[in-house]
NUTOR-304300 format. One record per residue (C-alpha): residue number from 1; x, y, z. Coordinates in steps of 0.2 Angstrom, whole numbers. Layout:
# residues N
n;x;y;z
NUM;X;Y;Z
...
***
This chain:
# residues 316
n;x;y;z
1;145;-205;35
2;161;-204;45
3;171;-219;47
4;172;-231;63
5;184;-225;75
6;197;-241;73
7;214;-236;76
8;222;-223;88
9;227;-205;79
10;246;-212;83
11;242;-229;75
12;232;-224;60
13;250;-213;57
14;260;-226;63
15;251;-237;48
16;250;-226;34
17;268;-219;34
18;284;-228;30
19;292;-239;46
20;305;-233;55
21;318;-246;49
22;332;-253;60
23;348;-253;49
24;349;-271;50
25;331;-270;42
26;335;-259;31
27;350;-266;22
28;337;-283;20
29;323;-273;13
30;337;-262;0
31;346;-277;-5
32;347;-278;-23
33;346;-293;-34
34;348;-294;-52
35;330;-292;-57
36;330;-277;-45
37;345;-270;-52
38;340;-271;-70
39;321;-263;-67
40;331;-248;-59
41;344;-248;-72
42;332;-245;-86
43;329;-229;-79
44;334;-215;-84
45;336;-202;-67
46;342;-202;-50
47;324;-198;-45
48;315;-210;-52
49;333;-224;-48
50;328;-218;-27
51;307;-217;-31
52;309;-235;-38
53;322;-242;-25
54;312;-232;-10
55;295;-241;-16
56;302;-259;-16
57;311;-257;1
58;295;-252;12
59;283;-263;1
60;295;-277;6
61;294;-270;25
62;277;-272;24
63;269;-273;10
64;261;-256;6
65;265;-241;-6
66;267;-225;4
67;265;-207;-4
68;278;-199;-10
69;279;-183;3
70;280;-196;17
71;296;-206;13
72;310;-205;26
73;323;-193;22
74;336;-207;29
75;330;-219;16
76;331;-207;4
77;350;-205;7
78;351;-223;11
79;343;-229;-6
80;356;-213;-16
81;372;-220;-7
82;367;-240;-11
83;363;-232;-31
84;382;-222;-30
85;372;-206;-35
86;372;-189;-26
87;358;-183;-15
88;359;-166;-25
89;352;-176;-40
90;334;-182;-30
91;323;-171;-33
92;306;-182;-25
93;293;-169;-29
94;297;-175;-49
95;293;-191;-44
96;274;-192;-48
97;258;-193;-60
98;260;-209;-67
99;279;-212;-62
100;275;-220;-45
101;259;-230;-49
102;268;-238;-65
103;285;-243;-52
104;271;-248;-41
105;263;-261;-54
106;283;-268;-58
107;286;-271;-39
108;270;-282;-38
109;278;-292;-52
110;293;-295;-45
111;286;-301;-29
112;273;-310;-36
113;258;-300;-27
114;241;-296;-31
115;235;-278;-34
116;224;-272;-22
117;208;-268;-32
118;190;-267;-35
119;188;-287;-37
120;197;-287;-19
121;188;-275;-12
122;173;-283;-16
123;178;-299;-10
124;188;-292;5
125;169;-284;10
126;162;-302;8
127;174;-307;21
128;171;-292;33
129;153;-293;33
130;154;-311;40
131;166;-306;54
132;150;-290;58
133;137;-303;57
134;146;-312;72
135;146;-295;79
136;166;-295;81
137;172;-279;84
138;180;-266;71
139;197;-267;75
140;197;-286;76
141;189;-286;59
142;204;-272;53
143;216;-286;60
144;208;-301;52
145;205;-290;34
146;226;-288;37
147;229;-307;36
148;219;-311;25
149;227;-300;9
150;244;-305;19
151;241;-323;16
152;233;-322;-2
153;248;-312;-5
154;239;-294;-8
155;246;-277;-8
156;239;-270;7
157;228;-255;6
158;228;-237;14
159;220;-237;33
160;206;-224;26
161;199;-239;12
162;200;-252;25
163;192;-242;39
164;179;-236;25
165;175;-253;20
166;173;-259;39
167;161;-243;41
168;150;-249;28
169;148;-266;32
170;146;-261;51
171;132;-250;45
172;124;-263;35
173;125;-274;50
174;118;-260;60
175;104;-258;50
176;95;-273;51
177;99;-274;71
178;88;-256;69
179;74;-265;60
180;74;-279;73
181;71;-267;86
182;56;-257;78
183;48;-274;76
184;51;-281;94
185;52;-266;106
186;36;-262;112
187;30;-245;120
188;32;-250;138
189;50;-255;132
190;55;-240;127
191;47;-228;141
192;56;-242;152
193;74;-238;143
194;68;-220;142
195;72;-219;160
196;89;-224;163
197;93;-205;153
198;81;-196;166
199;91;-185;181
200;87;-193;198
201;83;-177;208
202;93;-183;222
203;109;-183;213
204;106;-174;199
205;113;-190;190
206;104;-202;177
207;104;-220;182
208;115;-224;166
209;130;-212;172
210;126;-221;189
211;130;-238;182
212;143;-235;170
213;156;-235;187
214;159;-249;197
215;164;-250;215
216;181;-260;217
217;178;-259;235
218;176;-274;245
219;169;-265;260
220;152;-271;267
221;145;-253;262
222;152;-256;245
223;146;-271;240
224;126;-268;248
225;127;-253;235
226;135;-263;218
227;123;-277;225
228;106;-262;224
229;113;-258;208
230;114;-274;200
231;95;-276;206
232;89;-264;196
233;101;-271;180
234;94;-288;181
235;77;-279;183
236;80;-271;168
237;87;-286;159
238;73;-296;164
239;61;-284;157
240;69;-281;140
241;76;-299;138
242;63;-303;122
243;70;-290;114
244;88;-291;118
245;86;-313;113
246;80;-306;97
247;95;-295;94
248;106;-312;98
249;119;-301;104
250;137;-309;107
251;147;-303;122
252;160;-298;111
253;146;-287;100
254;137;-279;118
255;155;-275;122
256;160;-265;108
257;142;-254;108
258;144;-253;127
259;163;-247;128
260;155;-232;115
261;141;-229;129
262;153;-229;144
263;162;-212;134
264;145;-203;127
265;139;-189;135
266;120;-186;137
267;119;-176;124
268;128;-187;110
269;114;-200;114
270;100;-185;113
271;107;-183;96
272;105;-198;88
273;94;-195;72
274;84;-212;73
275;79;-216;91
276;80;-233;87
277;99;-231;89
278;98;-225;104
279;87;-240;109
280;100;-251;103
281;115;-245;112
282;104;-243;129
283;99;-262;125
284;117;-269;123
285;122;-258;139
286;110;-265;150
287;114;-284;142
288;135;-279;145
289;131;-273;163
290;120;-286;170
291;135;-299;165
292;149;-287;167
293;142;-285;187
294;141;-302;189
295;162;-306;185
296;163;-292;196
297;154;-299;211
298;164;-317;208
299;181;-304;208
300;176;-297;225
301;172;-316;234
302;188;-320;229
303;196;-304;236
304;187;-307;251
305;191;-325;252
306;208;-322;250
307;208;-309;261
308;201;-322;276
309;213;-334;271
310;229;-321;276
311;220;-314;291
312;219;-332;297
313;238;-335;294
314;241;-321;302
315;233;-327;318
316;241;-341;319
***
């Protein structure tokens, strides 16, 4: 099972290597006390003096532990000037094993934090399940999982665990949505979903592509053609409202299932091993359009009335 995609390629990186610090930052973050001072001075090389002294400084930046091919080779040279020993000396490929997870476990003392375990992971997947019950979507959950081990002063895990974690309870969630769905969907439900994939032979297009764009135009033209199309959505809505009631989606939850939609080809959605699925995302689409199209049409009588407005000013 592949996790949920949550975070950007940049901003999964951006989250699980070392911040760029500011030097103002960084001389916070390095800045010894005497507890710090006396950790490090119980140890016995230059590598291990920088590994310990590296640890602290981004945990304190953000609370996380980084691997050690990712430090930044200016807080390398930063952390060896602040401990008066010579860059010659690091060697950060003997920094590992049990080395870095046992400085790990004295920073978390000397800032008073919790270790990010399997009692917090367990109850970290409590919370995270509550947020997919109110069908808030993955990266919101991401965000809230983040304050929460913030405020209960937690190390804060790697993105892959957290993402991992959100999969899982998603899927979970998913589950019993798909159990919903073979209960309440009837025949004449799904050959009625069935066709928003067939090709219209005039166009060659399936009525879902059709209605994933929306026409900004305020033209007359225009808006008798969004106004045709939102027929057949509320037709559609109409139609499979029991079944979408029973689902109790939020406008948050359709949103998240339908922004997947607007991106997936034909074939993704041919390739869904339960068809149930499919019929899921189909529903919340249908559900996201019909009140997505109506916003729309309350954008363009404003546009329009706006547009009156000025072409009577500049009458007079």
């Amino acid at each position: 099972m592949s996790n949920l995609y949550i975070l950007t390629p940049p901003e999964q990186q951006a989250f699980d290597y070392p911040p760029i610090l500011p030097v103002e930052t960084r001389a916070i973050c390095f800045a010894m006390d005497n507890e710090l001072e006396k950790e490090i001075n119980r140890l016995r090389t230059a590598t291990n003096k920088v590994g310990f002294l590296l640890q602290y400084g981004y945990f304190k930046a953000c609370k996380r532990f980084f691997f050690m091919n990712r430090f930044r080779q200016e807080d390398v040279e930063y952390a060896a000037k602040l401990l008066g020993v010579m860059i010659e000396d690091i060697d950060l490929s003997c920094y590992k094993k049990k080395m870095p997870v046992e400085h790990q476990k004295k920073i978390l003392i000397l800032f008073d934090c919790k270790l990010f375990d399997d009692d917090a992971y367990a109850w970290l997947r409590k919370e995270a399940a509550n947020q997919a019950e109110r069908q808030i979507e993955p990266k919101q959950i991401f965000i809230h999982l983040l304050n929460l081990l913030i405020q209960n002063n937690f190390e804060i895990s790697s993105y892959h665990r957290l993402a991992e974690l959100i999969t899982h309870v998603y899927y979970e969630f998913e589950r019993g949505l798909l159990t919903k769905i073979r209960k309440e969907l009837r025949e004449k439900d799904k050959k009625l979903l069935d066709t928003l994939l067939n090709e219209d032979d005039a166009n060659h297009s399936t009525l879902l592509n059709q209605l994933k764009t929306i026409n900004q135009s305020t033209k007359p033209k225009a808006i008798q053609a969004s106004l045709a199309l939102f027929d057949t959505v509320k037709d559609y809505f109409l139609r499979l409202k029991p079944v979408i009631d029973s689902l109790n989606f939020s406008p948050s939850g359709s949103a998240y299932y339908a922004t997947w939609m607007q991106k997936a080809k034909l074939s993704q959605l041919k390739q869904f091993p339960e068809k149930e699925k499919l019929y899921l995302h189909l529903l919340t689409f249908i559900q996201h359009q019909f009140y997505l199209r109506q916003d729309y049409f309350i954008d363009v009588l404003l546009k329009c009335v706006q547009s009156g407005k000025k072409h009577c000013c500049q009458k007079t």
